[in-house]
BATIVEX-121618 format. One line per field, with one value per residue (C-alpha): residue in three letters; x, y, z. Coordinates in steps of 0.25 Angstrom, whole numbers, padded with zeros to 4 digits. Layout:
N
residu: c(ALA ...) .
u: c(X ...) .
v: c(Y ...) .
w: c(Z ...) .
// end
This chain:
398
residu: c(UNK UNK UNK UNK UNK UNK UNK UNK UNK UNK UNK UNK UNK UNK UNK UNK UNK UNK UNK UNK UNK UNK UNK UNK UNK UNK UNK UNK UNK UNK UNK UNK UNK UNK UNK UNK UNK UNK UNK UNK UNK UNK UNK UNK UNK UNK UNK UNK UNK UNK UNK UNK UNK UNK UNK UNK UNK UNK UNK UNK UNK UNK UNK UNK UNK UNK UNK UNK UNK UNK UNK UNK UNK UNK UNK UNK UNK UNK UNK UNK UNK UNK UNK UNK UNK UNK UNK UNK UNK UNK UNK UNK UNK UNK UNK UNK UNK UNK UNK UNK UNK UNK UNK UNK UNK UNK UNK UNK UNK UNK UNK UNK UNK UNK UNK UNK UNK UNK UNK UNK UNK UNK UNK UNK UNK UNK UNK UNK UNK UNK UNK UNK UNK UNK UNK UNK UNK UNK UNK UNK UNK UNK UNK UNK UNK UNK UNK UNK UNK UNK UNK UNK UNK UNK UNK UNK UNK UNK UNK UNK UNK UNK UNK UNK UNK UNK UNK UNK UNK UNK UNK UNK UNK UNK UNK UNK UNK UNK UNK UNK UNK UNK UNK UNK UNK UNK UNK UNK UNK UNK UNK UNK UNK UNK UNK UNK UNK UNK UNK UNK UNK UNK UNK UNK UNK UNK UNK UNK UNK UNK UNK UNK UNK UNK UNK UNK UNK UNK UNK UNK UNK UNK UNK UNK UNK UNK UNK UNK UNK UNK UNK UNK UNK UNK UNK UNK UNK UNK UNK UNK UNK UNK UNK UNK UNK UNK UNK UNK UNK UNK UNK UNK UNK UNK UNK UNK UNK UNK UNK UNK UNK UNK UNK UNK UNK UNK UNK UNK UNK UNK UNK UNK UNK UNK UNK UNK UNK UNK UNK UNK UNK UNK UNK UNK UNK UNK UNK UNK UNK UNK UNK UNK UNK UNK UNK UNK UNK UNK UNK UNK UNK UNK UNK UNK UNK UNK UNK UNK UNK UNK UNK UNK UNK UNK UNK UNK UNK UNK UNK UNK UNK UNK UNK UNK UNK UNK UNK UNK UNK UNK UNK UNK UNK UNK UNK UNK UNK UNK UNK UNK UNK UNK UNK UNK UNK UNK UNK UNK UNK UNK UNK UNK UNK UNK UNK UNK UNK UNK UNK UNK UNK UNK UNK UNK UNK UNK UNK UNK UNK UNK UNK UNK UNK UNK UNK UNK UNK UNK UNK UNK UNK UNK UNK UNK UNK UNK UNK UNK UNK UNK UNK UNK UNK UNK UNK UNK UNK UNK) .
u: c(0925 0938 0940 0956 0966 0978 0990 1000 1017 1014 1003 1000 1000 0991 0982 0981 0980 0969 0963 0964 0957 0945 0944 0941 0931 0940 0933 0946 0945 0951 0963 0956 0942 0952 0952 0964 0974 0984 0998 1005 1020 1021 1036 1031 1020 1026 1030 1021 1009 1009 1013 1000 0993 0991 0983 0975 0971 0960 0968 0960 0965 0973 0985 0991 1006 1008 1023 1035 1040 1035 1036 1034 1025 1021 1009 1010 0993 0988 0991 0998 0999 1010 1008 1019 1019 1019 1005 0993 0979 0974 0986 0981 0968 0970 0979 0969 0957 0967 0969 0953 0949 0939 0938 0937 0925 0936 0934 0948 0949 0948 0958 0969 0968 0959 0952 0960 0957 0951 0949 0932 0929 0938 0932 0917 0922 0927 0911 0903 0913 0904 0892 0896 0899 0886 0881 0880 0883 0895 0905 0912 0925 0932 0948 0958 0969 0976 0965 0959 0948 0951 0954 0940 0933 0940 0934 0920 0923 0925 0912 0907 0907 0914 0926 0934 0938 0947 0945 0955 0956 0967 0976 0970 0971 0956 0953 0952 0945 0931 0933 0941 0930 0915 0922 0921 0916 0924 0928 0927 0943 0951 0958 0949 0939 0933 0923 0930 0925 0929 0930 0912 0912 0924 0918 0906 0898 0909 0915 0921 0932 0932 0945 0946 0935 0939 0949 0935 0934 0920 0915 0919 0912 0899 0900 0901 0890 0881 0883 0883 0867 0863 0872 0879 0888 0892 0905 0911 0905 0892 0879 0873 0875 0881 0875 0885 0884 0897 0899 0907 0918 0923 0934 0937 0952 0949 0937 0924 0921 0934 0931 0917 0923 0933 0922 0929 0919 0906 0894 0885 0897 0901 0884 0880 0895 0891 0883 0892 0905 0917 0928 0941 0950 0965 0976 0976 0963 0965 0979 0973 0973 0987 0994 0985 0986 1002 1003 0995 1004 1015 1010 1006 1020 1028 1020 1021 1037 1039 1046 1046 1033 1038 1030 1030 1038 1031 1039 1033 1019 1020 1025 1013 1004 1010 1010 1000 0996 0992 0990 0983 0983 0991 1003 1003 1005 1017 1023 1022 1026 1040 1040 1039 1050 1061 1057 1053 1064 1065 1049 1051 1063 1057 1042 1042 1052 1043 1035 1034 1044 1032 1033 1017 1023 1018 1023 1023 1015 1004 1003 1002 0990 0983 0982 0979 0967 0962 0965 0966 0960 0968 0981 0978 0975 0989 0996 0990 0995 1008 1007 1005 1015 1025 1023 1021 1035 1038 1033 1038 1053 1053) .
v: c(-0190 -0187 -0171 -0169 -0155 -0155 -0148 -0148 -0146 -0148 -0141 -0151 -0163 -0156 -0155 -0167 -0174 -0165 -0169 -0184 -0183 -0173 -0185 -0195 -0185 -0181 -0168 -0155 -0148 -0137 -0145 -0140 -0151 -0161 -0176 -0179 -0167 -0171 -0165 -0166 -0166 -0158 -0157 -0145 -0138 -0126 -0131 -0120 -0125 -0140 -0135 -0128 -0141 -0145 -0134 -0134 -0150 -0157 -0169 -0179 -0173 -0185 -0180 -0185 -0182 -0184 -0183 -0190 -0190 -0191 -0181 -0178 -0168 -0160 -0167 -0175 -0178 -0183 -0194 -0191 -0199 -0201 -0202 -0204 -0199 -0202 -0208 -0212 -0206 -0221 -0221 -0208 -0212 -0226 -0219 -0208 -0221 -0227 -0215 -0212 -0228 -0223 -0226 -0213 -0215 -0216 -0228 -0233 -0224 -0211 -0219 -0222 -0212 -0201 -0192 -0177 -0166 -0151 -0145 -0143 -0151 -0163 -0161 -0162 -0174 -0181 -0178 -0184 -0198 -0205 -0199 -0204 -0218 -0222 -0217 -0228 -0218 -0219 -0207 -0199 -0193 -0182 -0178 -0177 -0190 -0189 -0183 -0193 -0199 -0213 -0211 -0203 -0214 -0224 -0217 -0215 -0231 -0231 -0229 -0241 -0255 -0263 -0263 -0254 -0256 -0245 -0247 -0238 -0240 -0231 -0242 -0252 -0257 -0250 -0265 -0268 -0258 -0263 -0278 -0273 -0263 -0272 -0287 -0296 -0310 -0322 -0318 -0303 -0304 -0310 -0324 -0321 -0333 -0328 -0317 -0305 -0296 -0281 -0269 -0267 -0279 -0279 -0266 -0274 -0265 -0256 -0244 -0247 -0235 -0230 -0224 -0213 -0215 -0209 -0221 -0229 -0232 -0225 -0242 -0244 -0231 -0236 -0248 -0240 -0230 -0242 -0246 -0232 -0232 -0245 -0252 -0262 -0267 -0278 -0285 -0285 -0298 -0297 -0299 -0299 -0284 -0282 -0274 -0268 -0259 -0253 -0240 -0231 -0220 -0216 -0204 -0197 -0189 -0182 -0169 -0176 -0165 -0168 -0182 -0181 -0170 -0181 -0191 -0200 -0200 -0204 -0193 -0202 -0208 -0194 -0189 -0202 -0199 -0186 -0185 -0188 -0185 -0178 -0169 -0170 -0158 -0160 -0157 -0142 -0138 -0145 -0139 -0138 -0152 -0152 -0153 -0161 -0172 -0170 -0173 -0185 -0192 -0186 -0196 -0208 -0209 -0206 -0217 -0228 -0224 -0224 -0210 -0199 -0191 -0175 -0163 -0155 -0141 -0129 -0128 -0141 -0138 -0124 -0133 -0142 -0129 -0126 -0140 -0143 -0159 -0163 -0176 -0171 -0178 -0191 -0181 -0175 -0190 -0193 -0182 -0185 -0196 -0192 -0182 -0193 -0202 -0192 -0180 -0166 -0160 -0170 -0169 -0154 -0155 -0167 -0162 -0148 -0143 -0137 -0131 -0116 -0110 -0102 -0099 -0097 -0090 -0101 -0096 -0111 -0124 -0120 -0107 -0115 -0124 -0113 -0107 -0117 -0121 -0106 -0099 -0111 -0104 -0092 -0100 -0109 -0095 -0091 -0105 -0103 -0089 -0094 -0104 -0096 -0085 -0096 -0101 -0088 -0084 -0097 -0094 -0081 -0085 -0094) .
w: c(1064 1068 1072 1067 1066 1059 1061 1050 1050 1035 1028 1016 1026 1036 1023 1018 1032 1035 1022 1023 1037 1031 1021 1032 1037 1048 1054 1054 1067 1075 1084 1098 1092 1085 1088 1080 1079 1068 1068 1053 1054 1068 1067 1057 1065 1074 1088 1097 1088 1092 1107 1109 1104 1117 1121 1110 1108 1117 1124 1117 1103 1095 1088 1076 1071 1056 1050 1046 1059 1076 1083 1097 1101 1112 1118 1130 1132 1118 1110 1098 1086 1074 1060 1051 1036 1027 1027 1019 1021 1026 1036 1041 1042 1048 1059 1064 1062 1072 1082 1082 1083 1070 1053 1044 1035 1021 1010 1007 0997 1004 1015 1002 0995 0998 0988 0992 0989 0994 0981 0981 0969 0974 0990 0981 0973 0985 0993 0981 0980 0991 0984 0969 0974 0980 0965 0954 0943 0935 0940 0929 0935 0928 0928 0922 0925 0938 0946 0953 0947 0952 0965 0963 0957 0969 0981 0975 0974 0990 0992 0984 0984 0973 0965 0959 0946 0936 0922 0914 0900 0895 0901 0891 0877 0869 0865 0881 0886 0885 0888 0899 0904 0902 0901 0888 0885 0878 0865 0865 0867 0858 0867 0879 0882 0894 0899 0906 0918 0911 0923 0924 0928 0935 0946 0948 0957 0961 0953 0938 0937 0920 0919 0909 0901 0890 0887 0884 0870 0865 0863 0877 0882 0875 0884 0895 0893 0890 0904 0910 0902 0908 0918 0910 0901 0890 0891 0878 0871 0880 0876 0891 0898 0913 0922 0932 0946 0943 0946 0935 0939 0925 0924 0914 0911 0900 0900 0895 0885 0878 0877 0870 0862 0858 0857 0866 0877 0874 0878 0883 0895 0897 0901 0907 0917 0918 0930 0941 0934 0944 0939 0946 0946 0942 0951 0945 0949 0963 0969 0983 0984 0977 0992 0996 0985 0987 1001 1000 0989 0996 1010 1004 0991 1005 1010 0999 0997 1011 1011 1022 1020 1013 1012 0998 0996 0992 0982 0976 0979 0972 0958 0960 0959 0947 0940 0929 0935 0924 0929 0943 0954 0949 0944 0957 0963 0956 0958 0973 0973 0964 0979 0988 0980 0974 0981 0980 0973 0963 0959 0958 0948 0940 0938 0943 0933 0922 0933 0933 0942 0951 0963 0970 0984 0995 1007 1011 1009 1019 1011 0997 1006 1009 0998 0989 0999 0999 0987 0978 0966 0966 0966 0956 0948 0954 0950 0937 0934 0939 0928 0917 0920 0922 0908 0900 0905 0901 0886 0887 0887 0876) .
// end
């Protein structure tokens, strides 16, 4: 375990730095016990703070600068480090492997792309994944699209053997579905001779990820509820069943009540999923993790589009409060990604301009930070209010 303290010129990337190092069970600590003492763009942190840090720091204390570009600093005894942003979390953590000569315990999932996240219900999920892998039960996850269910379903897939294969049937023709899905023999399809693996076959004894289950045709959810009952499958044209050690991770994008109401999901899929079935809050419900999220797509587009690494305004984080997301997570992506390529001001212009004009009074982005982490409830209730003010002026002028 690696004891750590990070000081931070810039709030949401001292966050998310200390975030991804929790992740890799990195153990926070006061900067008088650290091993690694990380400084996050130190041309920002106040002069007299980093002068006194060689009073305060044992000799034996590593330190880590991180920003966009060197600078010297006042110690003439330790060995300081440079980091460069932008950066990736598995560049991050392959360097501070490198300084410590020791491997975090992360599957390459939680190396690429780690699972964020401080809101309670996403810390919970993010406990149980090692927990849900070693079960063979299929795994319903619940959400609506953009939230992260396969990224979900590809770290509990990090603690298995096996492939990994994604099935999504939306993006094919209804006639394909099934073939596609359980396989078919010769002369199920119509110019086809030979005998085709479908995607159960396909995931072996590793994870088989459904897509949306409510783009399966009923015909093609009886299939699959024959297999949930007894472990295997026809191939379309079979007369000989399949067993399979597949495990099932089946997502859903649309409330389950609704679709039984509907009739376009069949009860006896939705009870047998039922038992381990894992709800995943959109953006809305989650803004403390809003930062969060922002930063880390804001490193890793700077990365990919090799441009210099850029903080986000208050003034743009206060129109991400007030945005609807209605596509969660992968919305909030794009958008980012529109920051890092044509820059702020054009995003705000572009997709911010039917936003309420609100102001929420931050002092500043630490401000905004800490009260999202400690009174997350009451100003959501307070962004909320804002909301409906806004819009029934709005109605009123009309």
């Amino acid at each position: 375990m690696i004891y750590f303290c990070v000081i931070s010129g810039e709030e949401p990337l001292g966050r998310y730095i200390y975030h991804l190092l929790s992740l890799a069970k990195g153990f926070p600590t006061s900067q008088d016990r650290a091993q690694l003492l990380i400084l996050a763009e130190p041309a920002k942190i106040k002069p007299e703070d980093l002068a006194r840090l060689p009073q305060e720091i044992p000799k034996r204390t590593h330190i880590l600068a991180i920003s966009r570009k060197r600078k010297n600093l006042p110690f003439q005894w330790v060995k300081v480090s440079y980091f460069k942003r932008p950066f990736t979390p598995a560049r991050l953590y392959s360097f501070v492997e490198e300084i410590f000569n020791r491997k975090f315990p992360l599957t390459s999932e939680e190396r690429e792309q780690p699972f964020l996240g401080e809101d309670e219900r996403i810390v919970n999920i993010r406990k149980s994944i090692p927990i849900l892998a070693r079960l063979p039960e299929p795994i319903l996850l619940e959400g609506p699209k953009g939230v992260g269910k396969e990224l979900l379903a590809r770290h509990i897939h990090g603690y298995r053997r096996g492939r990994f294969i994604k099935f999504a049937a939306a993006a094919l023709p209804p006639e394909m579905i099934e073939p596609l899905l359980f396989g078919f023999k010769p002369g199920v399809i119509k110019n086809i001779k030979k005998s085709k693996e479908g995607a159960f076959a396909k995931a072996e004894d590793g994870i088989l990820y459904l897509e949306n289950l409510e783009d399966l045709p009923l015909s093609a959810q009886q299939r699959l509820l024959l297999f949930l009952e007894n472990g295997y499958f026809y191939p379309l044209g079979a007369t000989e069943p399949v067993y399979s050690k597949v495990k099932l991770i089946i997502s859903l994008a649309t409330p389950p009540e609704k679709l039984l109401k509907e009739g376009k999901l069949l009860p006896e899929i939705f009870f047998k999923l039922a038992e381990f079935a894992i709800r995943l809050p959109p953006l809305k419900e989650r803004f403390i993790d809003l930062p969060l999220l922002a930063q880390y797509f804001l490193e890793n587009y700077a990365w990919i589009y090799r441009k210099e690494a850029i903080s986000l305004s208050l003034k743009l984080l206060e129109r991400f409060l007030l945005y609807p997301w209605s596509r969660n997570i992968a919305e909030l992506e794009e958008i980012i990604k529109d920051v890092v390529i044509w820059g702020e001001e054009k995003v705000l212009e572009t997709r911010f301009a039917k936003v309420p004009k609100v102001r929420l009074k931050f002092k500043d982005i630490e401000d905004l930070l800490q009260r999202l982490t400690t009174e997350s409830k009451e100003l959501m209730a307070q962004i909320e209010s804002s909301r409906k003010d806004q819009a029934s002026r709005h109605t009123g002028s009309r």
